[in-house]
C-alpha positions in Angstrom: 108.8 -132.3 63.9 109.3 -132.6 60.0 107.3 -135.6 58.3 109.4 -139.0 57.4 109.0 -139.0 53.2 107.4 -142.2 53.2 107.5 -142.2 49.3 111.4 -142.3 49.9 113.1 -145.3 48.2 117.2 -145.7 48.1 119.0 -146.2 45.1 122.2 -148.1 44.3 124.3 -148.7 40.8 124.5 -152.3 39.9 128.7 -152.8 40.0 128.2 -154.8 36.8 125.6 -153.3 34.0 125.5 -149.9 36.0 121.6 -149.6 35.7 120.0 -148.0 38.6 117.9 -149.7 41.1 115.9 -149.8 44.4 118.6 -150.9 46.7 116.7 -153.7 48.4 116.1 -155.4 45.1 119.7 -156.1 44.8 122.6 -158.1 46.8 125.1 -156.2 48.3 128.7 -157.6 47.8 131.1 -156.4 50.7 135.3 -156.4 50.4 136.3 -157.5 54.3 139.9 -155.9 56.3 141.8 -159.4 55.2 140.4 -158.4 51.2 138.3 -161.4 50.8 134.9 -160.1 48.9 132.1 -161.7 50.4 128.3 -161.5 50.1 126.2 -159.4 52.6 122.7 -160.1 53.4 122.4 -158.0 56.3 123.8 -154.8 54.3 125.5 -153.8 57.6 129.1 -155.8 57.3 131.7 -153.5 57.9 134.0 -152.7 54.8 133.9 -151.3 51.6 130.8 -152.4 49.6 129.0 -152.7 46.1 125.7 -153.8 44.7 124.8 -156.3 41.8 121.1 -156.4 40.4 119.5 -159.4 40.3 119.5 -159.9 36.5 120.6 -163.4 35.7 123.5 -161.3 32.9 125.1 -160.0 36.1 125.7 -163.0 37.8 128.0 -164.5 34.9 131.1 -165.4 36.6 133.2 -163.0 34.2 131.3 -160.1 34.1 130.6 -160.2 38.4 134.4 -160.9 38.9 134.9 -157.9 36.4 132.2 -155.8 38.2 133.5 -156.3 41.5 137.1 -155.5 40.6 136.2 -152.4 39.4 134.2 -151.1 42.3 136.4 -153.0 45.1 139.3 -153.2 44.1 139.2 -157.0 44.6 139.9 -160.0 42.8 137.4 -162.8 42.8 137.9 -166.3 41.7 135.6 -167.3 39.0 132.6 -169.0 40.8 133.7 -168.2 44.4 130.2 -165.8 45.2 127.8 -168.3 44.5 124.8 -165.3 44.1 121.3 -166.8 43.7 119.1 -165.1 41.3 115.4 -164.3 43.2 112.7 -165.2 40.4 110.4 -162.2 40.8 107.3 -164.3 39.4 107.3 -166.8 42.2 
């Protein structure tokens, strides 16, 4: 039986500054059958899905509703994903 890479790590685009990350670093975003976009902490929802890092930049209501667009196909309401930023020094 073939060995597991255990040095394996999955990468995802952020939807919003497009920099490359581990994908459990950032939030997956997820655009449901009735084409509400909602946010996935599971990262199993069915539907069509992006990613957004966890840099405080790509949270700005303007550039996340831009972001999202663009990879969803989805219009988002100016502060309707209410995405908290996790402080990696705490």
């Amino acid at each position: 039986m073939p060995k597991r890479r255990p040095e394996h790590v999955p990468m995802r685009t952020c939807a919003v500054c497009r920099s490359v990350r581990p994908k459990r670093s950032m939030t997956r975003l997820v655009r449901t059958a009735d084409g509400s976009v909602a946010r996935d902490p599971g990262g199993k929802a069915p539907g069509r899905g992006t990613y957004v890092c966890d840099d405080p930049a790509c949270h700005e209501p303007r550039r996340l509703g831009e972001g999202v667009r663009r990879a969803l196909g989805a219009t988002v309401e100016p502060g309707a994903l209410e995405l908290e930023v996790i402080d990696a020094a705490t």
